[in-house]
N, CA, C and O of each residue as an XYZ file, in Angstrom:
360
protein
N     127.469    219.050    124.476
C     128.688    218.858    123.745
C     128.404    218.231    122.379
O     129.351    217.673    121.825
N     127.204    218.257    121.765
C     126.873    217.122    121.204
C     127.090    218.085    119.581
O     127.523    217.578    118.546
N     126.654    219.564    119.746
C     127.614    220.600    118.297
C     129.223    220.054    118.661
O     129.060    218.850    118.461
N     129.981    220.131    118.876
C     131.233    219.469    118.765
C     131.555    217.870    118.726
O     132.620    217.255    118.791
N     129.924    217.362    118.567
C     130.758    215.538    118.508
C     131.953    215.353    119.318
O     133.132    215.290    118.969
N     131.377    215.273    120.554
C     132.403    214.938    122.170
C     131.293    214.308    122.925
O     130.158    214.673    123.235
N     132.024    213.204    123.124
C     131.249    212.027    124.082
C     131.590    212.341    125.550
O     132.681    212.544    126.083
N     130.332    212.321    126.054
C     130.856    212.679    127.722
C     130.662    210.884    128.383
O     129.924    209.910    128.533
N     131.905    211.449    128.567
C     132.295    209.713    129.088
C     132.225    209.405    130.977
O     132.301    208.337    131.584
N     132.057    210.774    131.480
C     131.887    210.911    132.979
C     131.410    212.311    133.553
O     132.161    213.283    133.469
N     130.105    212.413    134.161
C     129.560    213.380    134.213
C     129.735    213.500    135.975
O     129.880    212.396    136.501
N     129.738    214.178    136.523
C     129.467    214.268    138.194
C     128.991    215.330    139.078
O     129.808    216.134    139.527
N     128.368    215.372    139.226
C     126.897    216.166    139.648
C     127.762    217.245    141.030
O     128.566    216.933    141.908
N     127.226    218.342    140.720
C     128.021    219.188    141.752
C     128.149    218.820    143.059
O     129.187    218.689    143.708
N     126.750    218.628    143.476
C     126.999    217.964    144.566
C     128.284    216.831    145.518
O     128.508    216.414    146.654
N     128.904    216.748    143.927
C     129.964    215.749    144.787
C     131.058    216.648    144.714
O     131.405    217.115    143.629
N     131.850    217.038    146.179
C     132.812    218.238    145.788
C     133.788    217.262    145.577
O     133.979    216.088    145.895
N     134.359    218.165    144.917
C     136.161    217.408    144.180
C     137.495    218.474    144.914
O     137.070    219.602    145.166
N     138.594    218.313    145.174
C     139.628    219.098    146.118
C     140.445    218.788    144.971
O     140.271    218.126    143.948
N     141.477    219.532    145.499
C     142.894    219.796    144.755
C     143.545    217.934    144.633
O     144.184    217.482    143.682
N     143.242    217.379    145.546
C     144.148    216.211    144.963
C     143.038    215.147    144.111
O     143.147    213.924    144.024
N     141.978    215.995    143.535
C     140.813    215.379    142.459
C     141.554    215.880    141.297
O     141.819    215.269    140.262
N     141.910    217.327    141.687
C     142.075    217.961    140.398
C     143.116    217.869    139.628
O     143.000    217.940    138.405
N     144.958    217.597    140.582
C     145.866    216.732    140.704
C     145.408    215.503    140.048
O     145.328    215.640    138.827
N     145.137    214.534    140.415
C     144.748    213.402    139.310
C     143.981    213.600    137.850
O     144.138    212.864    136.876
N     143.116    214.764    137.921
C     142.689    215.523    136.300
C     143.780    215.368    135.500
O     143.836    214.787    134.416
N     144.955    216.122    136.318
C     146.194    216.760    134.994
C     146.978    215.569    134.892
O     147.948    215.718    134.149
N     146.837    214.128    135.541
C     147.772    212.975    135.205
C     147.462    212.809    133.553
O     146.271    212.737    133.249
N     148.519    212.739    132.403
C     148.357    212.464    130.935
C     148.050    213.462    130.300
O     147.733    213.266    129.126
N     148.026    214.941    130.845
C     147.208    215.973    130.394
C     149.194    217.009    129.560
O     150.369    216.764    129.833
N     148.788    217.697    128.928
C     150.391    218.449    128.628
C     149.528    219.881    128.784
O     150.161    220.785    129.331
N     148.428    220.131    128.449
C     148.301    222.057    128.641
C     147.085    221.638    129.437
O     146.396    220.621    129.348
N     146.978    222.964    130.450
C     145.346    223.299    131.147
C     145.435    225.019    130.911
O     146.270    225.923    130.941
N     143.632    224.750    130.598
C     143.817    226.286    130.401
C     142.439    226.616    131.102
O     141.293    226.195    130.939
N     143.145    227.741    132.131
C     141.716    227.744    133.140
C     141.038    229.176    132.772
O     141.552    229.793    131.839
N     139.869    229.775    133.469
C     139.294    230.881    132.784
C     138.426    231.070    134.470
O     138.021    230.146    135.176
N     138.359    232.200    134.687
C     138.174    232.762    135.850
C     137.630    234.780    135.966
O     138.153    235.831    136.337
N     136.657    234.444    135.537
C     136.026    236.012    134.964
C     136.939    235.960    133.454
O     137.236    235.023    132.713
N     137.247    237.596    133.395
C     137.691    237.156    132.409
C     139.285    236.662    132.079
O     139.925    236.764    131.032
N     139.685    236.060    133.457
C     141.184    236.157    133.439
C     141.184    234.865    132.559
O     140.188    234.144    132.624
N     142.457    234.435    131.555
C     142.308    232.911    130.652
C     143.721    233.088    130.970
O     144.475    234.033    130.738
N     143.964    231.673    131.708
C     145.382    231.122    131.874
C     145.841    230.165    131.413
O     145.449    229.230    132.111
N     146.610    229.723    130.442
C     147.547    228.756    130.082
C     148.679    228.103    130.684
O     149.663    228.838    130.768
N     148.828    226.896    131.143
C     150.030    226.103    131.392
C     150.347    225.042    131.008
O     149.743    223.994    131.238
N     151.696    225.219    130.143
C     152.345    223.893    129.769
C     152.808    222.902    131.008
O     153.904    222.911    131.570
N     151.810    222.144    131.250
C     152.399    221.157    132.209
C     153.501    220.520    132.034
O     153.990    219.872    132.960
N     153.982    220.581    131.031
C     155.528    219.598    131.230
C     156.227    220.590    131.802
O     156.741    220.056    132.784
N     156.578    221.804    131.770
C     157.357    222.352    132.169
C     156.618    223.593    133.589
O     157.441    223.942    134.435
N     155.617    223.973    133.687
C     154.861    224.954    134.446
C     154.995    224.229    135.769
O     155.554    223.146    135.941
N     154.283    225.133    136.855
C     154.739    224.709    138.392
C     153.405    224.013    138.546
O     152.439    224.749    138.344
N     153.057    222.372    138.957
C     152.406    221.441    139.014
C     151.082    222.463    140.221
O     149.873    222.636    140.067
N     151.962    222.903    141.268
C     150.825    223.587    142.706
C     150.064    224.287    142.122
O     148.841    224.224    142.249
N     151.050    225.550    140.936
C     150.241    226.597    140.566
C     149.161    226.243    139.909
O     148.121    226.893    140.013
N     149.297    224.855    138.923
C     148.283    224.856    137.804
C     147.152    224.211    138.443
O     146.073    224.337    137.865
N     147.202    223.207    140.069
C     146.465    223.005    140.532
C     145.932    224.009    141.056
O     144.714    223.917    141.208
N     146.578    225.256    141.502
C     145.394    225.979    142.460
C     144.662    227.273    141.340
O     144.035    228.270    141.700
N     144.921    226.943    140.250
C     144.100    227.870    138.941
C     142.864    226.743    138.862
O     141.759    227.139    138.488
N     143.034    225.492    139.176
C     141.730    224.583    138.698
C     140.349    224.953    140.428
O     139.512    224.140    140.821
N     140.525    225.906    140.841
C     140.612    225.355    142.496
C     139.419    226.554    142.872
O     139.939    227.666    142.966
N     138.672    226.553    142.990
C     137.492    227.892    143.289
C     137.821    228.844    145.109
O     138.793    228.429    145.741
N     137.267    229.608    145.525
C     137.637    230.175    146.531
C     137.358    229.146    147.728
O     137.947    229.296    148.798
N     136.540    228.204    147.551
C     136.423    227.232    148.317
C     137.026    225.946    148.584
O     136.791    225.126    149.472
N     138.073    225.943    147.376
C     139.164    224.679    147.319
C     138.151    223.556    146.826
O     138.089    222.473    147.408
N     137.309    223.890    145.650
C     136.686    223.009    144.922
C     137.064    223.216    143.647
O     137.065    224.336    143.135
N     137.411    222.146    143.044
C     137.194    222.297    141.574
C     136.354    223.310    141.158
O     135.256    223.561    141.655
N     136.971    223.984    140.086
C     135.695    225.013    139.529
C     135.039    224.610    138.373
O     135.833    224.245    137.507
N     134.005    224.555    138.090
C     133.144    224.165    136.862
C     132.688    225.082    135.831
O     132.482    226.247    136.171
N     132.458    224.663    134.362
C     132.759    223.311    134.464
C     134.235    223.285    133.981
O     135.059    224.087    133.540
N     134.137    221.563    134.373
C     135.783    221.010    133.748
C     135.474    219.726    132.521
O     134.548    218.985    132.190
N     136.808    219.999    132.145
C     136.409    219.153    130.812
C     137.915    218.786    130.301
O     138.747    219.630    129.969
N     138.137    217.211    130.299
C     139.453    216.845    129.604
C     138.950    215.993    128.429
O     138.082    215.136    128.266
N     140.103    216.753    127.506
C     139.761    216.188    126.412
C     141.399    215.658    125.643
O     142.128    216.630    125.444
N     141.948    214.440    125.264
C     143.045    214.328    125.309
C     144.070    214.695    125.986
O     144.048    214.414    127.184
N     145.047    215.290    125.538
C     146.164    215.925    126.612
C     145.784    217.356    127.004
O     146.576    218.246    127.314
N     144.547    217.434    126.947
C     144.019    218.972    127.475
C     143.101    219.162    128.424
O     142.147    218.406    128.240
N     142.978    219.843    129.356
C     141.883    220.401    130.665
C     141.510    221.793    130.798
O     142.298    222.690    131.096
N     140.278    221.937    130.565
C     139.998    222.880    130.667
C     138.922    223.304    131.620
O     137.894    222.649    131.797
N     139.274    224.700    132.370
C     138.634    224.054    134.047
C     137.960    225.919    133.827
O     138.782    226.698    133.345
N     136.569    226.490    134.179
C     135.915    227.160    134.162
C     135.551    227.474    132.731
O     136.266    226.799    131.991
N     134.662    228.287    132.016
C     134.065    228.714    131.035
C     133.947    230.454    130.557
O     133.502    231.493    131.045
N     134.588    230.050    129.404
C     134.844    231.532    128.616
C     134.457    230.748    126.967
O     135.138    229.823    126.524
N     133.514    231.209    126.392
C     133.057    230.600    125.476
C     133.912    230.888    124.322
O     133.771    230.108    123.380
N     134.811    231.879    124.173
C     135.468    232.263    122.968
C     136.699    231.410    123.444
O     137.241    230.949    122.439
N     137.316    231.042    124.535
C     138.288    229.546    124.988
C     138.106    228.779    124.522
O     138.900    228.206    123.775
N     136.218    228.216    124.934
C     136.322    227.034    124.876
C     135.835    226.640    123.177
O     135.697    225.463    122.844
N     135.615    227.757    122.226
C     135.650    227.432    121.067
C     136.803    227.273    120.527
O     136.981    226.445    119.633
N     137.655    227.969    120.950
C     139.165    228.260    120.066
C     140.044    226.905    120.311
O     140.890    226.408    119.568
N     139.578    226.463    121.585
C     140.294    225.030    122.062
C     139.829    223.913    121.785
O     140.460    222.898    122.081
N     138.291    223.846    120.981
C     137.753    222.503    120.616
C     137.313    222.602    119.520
O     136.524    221.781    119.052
N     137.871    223.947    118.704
C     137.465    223.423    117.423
C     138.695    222.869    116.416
O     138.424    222.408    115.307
């Protein structure tokens, strides 16, 4: 992260699985998540979007968080599409 000057302030090693009510506490303070899943890229305004749905877009076929994830102010962004994750952090 270090071409975008972004401090990783908490790193956590796959090994530790994370569930839907990890990922639920992700979106506490968050207003958009935008998840990416092949090439599907989904957007939700959390103030107004359905709280389950935007948790189970963060959520892999195994009911793990999908990686990587990354909050950055009022934003989460949960799998990797590199033309996303440029357009959203630059």
């Amino acid at each position: 992260m270090g071409a975008k000057n972004i401090e990783i302030s908490e790193q956590v090693p796959a090994s530790r699985k994370l569930g839907a009510e990890d990922a639920a506490d992700l979106l506490e303070g968050a207003r958009r998540l935008v998840t990416a899943k092949a090439r599907k890229i989904r957007s939700f305004d959390l103030q107004s979007d359905d709280q389950g749905e935007a948790v189970a877009a963060m959520l892999g076929p195994t009911g793990n968080l999908r990686a990587p994830t990354l909050k950055r102010g009022d934003l989460v962004l949960v799998g990797f599409d590199a033309d996303t994750w440029e357009d959203e952090l630059a």
